[in-house]
N, CA, C and O atoms as a CHARMM CRD file, in Angstrom:
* protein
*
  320
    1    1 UNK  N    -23.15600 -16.04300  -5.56900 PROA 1      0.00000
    2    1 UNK  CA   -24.28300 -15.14100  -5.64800 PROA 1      0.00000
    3    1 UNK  C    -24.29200 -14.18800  -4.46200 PROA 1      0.00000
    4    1 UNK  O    -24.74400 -13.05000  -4.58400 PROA 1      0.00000
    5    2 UNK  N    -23.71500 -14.71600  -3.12700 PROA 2      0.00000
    6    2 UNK  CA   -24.23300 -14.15900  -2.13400 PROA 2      0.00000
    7    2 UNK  C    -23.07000 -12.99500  -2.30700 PROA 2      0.00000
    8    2 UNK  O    -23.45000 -11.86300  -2.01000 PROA 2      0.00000
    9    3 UNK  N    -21.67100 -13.13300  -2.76000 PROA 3      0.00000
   10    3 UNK  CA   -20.44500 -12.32700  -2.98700 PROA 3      0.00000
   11    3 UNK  C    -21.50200 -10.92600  -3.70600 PROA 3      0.00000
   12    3 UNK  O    -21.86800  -9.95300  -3.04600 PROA 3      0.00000
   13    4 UNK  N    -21.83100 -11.16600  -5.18700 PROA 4      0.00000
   14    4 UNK  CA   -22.57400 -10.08700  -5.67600 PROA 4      0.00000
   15    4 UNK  C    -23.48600  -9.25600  -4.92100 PROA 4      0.00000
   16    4 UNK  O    -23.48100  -8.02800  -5.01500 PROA 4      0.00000
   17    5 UNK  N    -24.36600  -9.99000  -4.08000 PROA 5      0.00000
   18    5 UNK  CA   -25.06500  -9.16200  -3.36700 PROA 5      0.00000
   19    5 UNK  C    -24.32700  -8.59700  -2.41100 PROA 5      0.00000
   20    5 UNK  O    -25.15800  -8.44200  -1.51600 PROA 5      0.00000
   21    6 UNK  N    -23.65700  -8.32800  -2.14900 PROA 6      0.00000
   22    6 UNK  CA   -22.75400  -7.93200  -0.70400 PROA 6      0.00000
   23    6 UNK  C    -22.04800  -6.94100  -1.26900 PROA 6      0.00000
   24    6 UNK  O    -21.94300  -5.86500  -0.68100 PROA 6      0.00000
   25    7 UNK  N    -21.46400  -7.15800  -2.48400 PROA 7      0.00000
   26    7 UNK  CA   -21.03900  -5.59500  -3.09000 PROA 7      0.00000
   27    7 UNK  C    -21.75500  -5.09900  -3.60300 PROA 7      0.00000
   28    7 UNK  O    -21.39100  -3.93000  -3.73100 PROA 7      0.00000
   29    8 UNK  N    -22.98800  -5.32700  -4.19200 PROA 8      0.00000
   30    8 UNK  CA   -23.82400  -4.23400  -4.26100 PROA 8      0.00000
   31    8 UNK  C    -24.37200  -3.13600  -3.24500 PROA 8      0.00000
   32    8 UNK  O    -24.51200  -1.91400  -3.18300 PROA 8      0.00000
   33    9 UNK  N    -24.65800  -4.56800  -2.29100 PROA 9      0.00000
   34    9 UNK  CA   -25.11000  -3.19900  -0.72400 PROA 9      0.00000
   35    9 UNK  C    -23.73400  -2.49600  -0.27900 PROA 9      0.00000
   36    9 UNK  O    -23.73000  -1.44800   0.36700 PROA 9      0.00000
   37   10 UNK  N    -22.62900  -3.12900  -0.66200 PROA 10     0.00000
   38   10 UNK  CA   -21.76600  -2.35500  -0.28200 PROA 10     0.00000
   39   10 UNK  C    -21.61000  -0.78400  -1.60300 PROA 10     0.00000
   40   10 UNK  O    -21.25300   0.32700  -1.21000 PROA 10     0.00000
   41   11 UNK  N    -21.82100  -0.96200  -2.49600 PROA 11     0.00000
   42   11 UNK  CA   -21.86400   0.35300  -3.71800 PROA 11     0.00000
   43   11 UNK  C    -22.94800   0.93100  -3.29800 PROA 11     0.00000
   44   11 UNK  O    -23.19700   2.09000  -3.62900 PROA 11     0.00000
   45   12 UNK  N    -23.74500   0.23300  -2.52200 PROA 12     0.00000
   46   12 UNK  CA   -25.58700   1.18900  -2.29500 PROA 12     0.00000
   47   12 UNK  C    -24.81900   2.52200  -1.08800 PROA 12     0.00000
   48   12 UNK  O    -24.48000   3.68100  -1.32800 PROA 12     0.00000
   49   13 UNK  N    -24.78600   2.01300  -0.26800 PROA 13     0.00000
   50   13 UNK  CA   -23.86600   2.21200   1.24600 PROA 13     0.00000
   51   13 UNK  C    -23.33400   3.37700   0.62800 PROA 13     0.00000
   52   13 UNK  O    -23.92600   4.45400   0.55600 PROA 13     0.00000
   53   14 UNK  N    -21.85600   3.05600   0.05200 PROA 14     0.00000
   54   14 UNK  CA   -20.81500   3.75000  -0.62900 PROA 14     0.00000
   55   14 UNK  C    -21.68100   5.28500  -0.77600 PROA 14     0.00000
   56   14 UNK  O    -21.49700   6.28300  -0.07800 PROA 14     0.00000
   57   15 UNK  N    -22.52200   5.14500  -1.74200 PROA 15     0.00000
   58   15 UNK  CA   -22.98300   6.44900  -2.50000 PROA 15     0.00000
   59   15 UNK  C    -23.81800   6.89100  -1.82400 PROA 15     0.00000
   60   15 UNK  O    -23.87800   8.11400  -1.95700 PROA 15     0.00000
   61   16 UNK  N    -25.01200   6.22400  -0.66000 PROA 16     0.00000
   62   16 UNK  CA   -25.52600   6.95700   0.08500 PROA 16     0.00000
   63   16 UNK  C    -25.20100   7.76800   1.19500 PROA 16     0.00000
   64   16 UNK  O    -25.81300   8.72200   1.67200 PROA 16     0.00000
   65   17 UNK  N    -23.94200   7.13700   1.59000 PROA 17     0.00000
   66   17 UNK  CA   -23.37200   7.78900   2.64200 PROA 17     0.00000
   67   17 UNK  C    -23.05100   9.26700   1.98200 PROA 17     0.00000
   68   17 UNK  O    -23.51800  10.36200   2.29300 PROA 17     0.00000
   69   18 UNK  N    -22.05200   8.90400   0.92100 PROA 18     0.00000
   70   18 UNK  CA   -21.63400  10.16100   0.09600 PROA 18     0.00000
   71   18 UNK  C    -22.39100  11.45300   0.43400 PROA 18     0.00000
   72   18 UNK  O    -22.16900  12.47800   1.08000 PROA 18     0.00000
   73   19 UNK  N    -23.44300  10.90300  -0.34200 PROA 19     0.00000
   74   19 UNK  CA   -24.57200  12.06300  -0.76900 PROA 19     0.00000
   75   19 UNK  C    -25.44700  12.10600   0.82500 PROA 19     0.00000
   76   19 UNK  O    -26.23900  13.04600   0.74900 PROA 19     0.00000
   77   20 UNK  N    -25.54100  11.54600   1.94700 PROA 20     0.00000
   78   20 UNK  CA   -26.87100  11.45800   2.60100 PROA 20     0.00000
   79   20 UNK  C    -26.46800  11.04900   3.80400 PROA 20     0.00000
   80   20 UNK  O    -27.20500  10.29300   4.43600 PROA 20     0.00000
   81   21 UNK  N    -24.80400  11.61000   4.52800 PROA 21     0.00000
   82   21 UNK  CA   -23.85500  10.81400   5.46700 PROA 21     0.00000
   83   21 UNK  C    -25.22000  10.61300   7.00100 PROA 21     0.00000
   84   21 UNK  O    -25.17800   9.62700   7.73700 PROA 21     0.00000
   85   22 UNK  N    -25.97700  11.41900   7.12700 PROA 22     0.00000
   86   22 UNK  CA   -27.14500  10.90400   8.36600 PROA 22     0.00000
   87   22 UNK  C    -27.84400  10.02000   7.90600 PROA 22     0.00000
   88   22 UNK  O    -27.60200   8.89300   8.33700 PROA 22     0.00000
   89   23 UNK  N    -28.77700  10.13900   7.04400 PROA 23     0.00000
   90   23 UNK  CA   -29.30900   9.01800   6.50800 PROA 23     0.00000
   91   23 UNK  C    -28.72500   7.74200   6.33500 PROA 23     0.00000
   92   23 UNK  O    -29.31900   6.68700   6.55800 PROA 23     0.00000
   93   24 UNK  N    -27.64000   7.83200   5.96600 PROA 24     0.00000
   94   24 UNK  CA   -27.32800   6.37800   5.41300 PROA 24     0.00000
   95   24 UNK  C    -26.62600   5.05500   6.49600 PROA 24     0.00000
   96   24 UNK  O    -26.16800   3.92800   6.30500 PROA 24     0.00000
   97   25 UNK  N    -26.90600   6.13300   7.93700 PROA 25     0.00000
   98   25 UNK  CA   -26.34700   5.14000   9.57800 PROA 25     0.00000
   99   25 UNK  C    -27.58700   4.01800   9.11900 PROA 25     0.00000
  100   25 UNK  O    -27.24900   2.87400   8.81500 PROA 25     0.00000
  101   26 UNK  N    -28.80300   4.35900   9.09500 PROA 26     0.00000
  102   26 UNK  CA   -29.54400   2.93000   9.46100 PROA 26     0.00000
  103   26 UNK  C    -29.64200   1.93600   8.49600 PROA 26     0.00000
  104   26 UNK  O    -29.93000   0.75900   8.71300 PROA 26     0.00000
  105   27 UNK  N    -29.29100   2.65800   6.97700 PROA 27     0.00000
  106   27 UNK  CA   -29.77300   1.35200   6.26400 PROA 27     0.00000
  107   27 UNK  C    -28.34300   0.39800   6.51400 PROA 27     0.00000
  108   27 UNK  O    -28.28600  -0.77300   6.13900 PROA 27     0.00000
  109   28 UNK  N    -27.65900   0.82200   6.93300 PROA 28     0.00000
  110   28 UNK  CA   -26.00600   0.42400   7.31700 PROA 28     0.00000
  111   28 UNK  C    -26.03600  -0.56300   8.54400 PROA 28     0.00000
  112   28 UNK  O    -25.62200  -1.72200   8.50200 PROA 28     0.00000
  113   29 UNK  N    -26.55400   0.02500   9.58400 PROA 29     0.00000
  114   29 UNK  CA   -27.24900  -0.75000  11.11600 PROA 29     0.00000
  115   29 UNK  C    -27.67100  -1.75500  10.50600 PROA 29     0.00000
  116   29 UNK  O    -26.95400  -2.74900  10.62400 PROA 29     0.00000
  117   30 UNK  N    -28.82700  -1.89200   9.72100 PROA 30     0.00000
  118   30 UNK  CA   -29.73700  -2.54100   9.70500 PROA 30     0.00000
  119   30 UNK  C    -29.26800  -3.79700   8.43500 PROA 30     0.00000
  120   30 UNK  O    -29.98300  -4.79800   8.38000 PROA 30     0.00000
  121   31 UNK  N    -28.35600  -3.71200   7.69200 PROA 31     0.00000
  122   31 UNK  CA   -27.49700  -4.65500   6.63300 PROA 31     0.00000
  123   31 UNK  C    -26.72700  -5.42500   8.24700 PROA 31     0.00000
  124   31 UNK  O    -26.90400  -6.56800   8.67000 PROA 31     0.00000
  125   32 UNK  N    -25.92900  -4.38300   8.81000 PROA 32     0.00000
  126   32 UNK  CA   -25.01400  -5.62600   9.53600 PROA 32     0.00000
  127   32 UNK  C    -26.02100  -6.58100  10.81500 PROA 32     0.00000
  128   32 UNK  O    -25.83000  -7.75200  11.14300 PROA 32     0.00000
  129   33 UNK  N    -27.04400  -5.67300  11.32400 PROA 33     0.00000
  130   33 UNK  CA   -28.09300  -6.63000  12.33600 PROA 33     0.00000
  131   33 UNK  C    -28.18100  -8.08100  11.08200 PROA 33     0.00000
  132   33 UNK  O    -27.72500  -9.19200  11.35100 PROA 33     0.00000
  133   34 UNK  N    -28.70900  -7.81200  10.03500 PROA 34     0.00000
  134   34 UNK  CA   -28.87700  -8.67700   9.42300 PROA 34     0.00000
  135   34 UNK  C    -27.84100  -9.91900   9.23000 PROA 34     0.00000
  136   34 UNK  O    -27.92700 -11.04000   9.73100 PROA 34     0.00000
  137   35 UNK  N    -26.88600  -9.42800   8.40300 PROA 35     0.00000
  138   35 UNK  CA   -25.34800 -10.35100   8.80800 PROA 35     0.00000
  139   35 UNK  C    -24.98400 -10.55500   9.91000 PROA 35     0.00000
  140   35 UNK  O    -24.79500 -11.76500  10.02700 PROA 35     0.00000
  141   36 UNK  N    -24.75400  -9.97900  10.90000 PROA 36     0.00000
  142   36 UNK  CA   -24.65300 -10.85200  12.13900 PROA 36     0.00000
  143   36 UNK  C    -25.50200 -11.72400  12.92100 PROA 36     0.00000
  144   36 UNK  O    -25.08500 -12.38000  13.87500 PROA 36     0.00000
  145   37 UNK  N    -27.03200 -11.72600  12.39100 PROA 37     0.00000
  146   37 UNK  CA   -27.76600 -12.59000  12.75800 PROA 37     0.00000
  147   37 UNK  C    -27.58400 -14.04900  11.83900 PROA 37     0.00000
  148   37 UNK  O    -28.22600 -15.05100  12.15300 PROA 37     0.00000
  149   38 UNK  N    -26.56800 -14.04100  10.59100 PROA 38     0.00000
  150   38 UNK  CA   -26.48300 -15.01600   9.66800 PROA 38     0.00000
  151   38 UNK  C    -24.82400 -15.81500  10.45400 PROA 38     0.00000
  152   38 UNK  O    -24.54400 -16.98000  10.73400 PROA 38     0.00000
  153   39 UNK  N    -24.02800 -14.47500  10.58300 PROA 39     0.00000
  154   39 UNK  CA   -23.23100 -15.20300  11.32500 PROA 39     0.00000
  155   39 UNK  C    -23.26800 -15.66000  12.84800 PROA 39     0.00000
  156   39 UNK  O    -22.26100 -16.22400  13.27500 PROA 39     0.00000
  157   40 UNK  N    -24.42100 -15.44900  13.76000 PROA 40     0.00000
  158   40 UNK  CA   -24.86800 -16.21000  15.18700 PROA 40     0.00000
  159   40 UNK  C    -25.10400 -17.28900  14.30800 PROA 40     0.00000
  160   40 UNK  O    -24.06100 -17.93700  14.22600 PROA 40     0.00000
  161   41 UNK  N    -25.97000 -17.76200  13.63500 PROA 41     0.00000
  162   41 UNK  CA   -26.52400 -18.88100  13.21200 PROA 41     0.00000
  163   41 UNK  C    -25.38500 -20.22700  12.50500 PROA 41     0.00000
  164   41 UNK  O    -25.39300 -21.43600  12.73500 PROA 41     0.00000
  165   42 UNK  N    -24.43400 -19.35800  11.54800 PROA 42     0.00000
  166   42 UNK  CA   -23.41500 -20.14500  11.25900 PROA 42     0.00000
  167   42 UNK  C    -22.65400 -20.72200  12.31000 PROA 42     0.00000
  168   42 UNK  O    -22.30300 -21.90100  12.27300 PROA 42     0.00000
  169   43 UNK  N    -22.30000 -19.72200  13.52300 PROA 43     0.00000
  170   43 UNK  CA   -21.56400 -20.31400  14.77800 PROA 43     0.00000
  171   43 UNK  C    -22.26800 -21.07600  15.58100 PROA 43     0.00000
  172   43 UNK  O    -21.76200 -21.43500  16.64400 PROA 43     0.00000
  173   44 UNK  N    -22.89300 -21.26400  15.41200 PROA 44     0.00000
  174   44 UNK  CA   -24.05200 -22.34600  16.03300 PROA 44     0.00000
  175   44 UNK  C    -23.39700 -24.05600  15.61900 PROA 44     0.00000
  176   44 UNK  O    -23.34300 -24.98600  16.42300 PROA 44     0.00000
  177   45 UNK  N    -23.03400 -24.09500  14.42200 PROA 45     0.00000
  178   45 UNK  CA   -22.40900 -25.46600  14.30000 PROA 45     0.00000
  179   45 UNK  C    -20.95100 -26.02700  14.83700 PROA 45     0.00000
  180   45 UNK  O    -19.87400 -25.44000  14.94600 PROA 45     0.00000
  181   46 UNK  N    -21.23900 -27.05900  15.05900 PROA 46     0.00000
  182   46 UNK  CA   -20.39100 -27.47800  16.16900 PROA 46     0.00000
  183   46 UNK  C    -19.08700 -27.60600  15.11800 PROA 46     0.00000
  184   46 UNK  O    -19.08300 -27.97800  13.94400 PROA 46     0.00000
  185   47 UNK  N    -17.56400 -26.99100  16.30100 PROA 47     0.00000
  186   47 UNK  CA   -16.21200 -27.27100  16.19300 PROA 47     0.00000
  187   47 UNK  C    -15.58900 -25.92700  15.32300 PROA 47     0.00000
  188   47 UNK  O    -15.85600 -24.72800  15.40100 PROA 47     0.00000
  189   48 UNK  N    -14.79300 -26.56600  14.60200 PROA 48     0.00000
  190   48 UNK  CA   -14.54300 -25.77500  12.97600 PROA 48     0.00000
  191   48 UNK  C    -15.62300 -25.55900  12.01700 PROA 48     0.00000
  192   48 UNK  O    -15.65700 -24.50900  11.37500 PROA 48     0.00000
  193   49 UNK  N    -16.30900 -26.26100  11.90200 PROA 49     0.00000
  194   49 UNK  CA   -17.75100 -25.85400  11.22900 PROA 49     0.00000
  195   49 UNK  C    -18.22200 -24.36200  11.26500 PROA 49     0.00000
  196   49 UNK  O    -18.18300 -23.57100  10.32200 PROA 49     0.00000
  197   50 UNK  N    -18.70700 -24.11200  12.62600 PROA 50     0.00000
  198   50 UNK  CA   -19.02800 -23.18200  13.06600 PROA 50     0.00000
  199   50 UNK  C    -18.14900 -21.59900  12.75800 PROA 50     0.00000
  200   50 UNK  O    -18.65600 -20.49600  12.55500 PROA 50     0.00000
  201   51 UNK  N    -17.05700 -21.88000  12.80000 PROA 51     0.00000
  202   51 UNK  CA   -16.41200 -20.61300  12.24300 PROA 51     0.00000
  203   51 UNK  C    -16.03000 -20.47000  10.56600 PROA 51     0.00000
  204   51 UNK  O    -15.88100 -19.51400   9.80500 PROA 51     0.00000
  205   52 UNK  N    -15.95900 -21.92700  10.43200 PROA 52     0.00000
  206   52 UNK  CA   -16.33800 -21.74500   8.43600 PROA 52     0.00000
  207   52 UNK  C    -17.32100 -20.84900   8.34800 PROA 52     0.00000
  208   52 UNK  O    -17.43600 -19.76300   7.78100 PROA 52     0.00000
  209   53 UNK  N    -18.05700 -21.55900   9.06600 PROA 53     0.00000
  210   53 UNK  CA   -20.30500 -21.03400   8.76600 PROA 53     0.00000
  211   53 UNK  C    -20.46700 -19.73300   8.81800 PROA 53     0.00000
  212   53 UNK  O    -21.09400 -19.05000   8.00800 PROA 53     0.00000
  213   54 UNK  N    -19.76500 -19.28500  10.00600 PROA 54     0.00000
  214   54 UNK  CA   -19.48200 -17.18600  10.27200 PROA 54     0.00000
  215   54 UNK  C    -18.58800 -16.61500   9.64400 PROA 54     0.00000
  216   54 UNK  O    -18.75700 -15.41800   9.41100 PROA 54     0.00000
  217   55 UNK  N    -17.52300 -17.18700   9.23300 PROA 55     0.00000
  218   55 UNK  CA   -16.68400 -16.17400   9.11400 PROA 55     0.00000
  219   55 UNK  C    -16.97600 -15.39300   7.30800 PROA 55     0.00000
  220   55 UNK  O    -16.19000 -14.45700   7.16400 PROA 55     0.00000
  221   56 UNK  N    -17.92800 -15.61500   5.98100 PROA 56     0.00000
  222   56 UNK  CA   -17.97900 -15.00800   5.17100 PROA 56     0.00000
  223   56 UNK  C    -19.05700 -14.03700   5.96100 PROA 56     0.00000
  224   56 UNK  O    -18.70400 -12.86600   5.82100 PROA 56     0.00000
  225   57 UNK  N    -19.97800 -14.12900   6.56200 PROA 57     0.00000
  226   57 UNK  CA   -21.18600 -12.96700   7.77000 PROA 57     0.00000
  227   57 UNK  C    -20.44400 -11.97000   8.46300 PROA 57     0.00000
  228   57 UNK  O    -21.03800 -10.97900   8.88500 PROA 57     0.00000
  229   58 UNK  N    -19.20900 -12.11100   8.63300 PROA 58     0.00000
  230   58 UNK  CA   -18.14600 -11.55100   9.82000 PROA 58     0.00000
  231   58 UNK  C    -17.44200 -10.54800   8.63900 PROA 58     0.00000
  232   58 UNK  O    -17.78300  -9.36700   8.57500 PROA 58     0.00000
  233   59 UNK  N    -16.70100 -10.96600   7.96000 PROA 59     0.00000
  234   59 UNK  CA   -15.79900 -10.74100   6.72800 PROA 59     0.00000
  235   59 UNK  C    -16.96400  -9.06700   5.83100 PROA 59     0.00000
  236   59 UNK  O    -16.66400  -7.91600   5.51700 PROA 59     0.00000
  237   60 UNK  N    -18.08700  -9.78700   5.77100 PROA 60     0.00000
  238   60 UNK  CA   -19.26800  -8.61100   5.04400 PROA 60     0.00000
  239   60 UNK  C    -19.67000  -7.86000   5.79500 PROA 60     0.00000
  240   60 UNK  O    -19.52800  -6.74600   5.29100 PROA 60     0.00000
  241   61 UNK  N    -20.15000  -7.78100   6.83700 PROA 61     0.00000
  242   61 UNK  CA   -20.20500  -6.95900   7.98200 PROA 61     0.00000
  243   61 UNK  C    -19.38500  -6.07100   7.84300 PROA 61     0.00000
  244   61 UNK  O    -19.78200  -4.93500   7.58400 PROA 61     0.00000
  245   62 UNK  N    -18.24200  -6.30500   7.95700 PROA 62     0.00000
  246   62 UNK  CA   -17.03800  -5.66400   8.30500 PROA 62     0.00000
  247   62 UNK  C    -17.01600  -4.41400   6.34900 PROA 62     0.00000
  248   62 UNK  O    -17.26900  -3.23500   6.10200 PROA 62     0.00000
  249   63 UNK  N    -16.65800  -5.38600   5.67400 PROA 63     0.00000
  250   63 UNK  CA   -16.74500  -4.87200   4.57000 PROA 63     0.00000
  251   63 UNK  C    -17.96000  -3.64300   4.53400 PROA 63     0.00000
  252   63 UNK  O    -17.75800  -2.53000   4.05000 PROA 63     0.00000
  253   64 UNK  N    -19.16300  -4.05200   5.10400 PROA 64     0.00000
  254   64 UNK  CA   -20.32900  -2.91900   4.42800 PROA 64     0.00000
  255   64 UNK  C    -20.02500  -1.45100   5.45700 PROA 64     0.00000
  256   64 UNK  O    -20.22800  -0.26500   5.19600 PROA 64     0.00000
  257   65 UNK  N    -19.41900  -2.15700   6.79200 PROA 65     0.00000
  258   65 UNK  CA   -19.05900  -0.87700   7.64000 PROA 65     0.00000
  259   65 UNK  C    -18.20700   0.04700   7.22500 PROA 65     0.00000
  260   65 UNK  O    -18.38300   1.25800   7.35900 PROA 65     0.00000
  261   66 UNK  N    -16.89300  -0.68200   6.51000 PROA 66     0.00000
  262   66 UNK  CA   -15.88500   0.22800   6.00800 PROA 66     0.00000
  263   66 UNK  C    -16.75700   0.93200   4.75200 PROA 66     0.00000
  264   66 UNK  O    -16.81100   2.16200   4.74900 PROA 66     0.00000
  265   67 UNK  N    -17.31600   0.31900   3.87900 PROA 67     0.00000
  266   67 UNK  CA   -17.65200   1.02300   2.60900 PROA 67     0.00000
  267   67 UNK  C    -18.63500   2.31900   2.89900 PROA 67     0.00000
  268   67 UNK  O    -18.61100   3.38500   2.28400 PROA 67     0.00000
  269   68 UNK  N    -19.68800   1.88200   4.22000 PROA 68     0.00000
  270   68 UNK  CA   -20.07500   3.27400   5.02100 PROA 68     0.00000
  271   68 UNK  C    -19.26600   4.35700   5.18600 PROA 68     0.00000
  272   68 UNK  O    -19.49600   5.35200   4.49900 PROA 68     0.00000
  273   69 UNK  N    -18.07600   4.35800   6.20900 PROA 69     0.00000
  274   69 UNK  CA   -17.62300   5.03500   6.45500 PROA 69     0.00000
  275   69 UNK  C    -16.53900   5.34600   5.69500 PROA 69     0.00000
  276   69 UNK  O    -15.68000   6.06400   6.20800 PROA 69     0.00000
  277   70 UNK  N    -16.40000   4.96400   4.59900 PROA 70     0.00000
  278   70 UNK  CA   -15.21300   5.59900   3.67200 PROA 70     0.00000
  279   70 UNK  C    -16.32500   6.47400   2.70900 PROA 70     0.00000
  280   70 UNK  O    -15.89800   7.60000   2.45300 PROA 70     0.00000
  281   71 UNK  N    -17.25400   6.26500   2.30600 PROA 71     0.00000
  282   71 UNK  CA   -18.43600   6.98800   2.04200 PROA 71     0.00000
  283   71 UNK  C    -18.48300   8.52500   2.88500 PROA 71     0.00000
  284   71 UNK  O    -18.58000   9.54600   2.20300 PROA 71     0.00000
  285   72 UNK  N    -18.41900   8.61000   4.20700 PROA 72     0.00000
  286   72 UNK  CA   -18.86900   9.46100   4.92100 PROA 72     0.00000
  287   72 UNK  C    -17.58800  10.58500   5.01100 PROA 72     0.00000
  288   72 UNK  O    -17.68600  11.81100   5.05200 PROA 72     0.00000
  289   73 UNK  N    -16.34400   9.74200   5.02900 PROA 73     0.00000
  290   73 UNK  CA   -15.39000  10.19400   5.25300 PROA 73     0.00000
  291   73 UNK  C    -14.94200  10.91100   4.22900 PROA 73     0.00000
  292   73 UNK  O    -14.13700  11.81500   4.45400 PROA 73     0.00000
  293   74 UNK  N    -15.33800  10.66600   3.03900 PROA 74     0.00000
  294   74 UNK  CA   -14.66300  11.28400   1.43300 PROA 74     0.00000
  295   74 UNK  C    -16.21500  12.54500   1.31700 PROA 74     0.00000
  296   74 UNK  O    -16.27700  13.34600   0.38400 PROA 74     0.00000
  297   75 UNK  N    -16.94700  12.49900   2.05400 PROA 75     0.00000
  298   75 UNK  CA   -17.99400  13.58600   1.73800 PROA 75     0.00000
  299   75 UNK  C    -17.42300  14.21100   2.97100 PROA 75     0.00000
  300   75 UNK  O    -18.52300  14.70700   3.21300 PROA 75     0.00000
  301   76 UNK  N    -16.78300  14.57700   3.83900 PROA 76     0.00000
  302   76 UNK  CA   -16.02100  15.18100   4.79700 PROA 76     0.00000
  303   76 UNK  C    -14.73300  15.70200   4.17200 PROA 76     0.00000
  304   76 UNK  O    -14.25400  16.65500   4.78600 PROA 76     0.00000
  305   77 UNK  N    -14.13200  15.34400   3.20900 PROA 77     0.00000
  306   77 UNK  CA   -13.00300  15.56300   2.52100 PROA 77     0.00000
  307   77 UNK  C    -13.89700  17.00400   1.19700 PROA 77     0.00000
  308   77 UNK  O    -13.46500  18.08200   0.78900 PROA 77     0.00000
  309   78 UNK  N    -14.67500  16.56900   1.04400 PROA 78     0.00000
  310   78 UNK  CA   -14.98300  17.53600   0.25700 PROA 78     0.00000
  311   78 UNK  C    -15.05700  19.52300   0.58200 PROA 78     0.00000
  312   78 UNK  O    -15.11200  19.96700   1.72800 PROA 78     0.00000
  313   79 UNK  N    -15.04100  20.32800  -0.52600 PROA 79     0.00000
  314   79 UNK  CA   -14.61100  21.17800   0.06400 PROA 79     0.00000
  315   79 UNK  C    -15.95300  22.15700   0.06500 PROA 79     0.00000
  316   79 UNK  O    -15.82400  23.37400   0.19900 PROA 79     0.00000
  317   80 UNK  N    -17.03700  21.63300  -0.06800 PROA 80     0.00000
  318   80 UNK  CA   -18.23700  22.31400   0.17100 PROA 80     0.00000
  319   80 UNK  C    -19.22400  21.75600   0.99900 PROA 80     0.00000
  320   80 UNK  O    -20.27500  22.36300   1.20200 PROA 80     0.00000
């Protein structure tokens, strides 16, 4: 479930950046504050645990940043 939601904000991202490349820094900020506050919490458990627990928080993060900026970057490619 949590996979689906993560590409959706990542398709939200995607098209807002497109269309709205200023606008769409905070709702972007404000997805990964969120995931990285899920992955502090996962690393919190002790050993190997702890990086099981972060690393899908780490992995989406990462994912919603690129889908930002490939967003921003293809409305920079455009020729108007």
């Amino acid at each position: 479930m949590m996979v689906v939601g993560i590409v959706a904000v990542c398709a939200v991202l995607l098209v807002l950046a497109f269309l709205v490349p200023r606008l769409s820094r905070h709702p972007e900020r404000g997805t990964q504050r969120t995931l990285g506050a899920g992955s502090r919490a996962g690393g919190k458990a002790p050993g190997i645990l702890g990086r099981l627990f972060s690393k899908p928080f780490r992995s989406s993060s990462k994912a919603v940043g690129k889908s930002g900026s490939a967003g921003r970057r293809a409305r920079g490619h455009m020729p108007f």
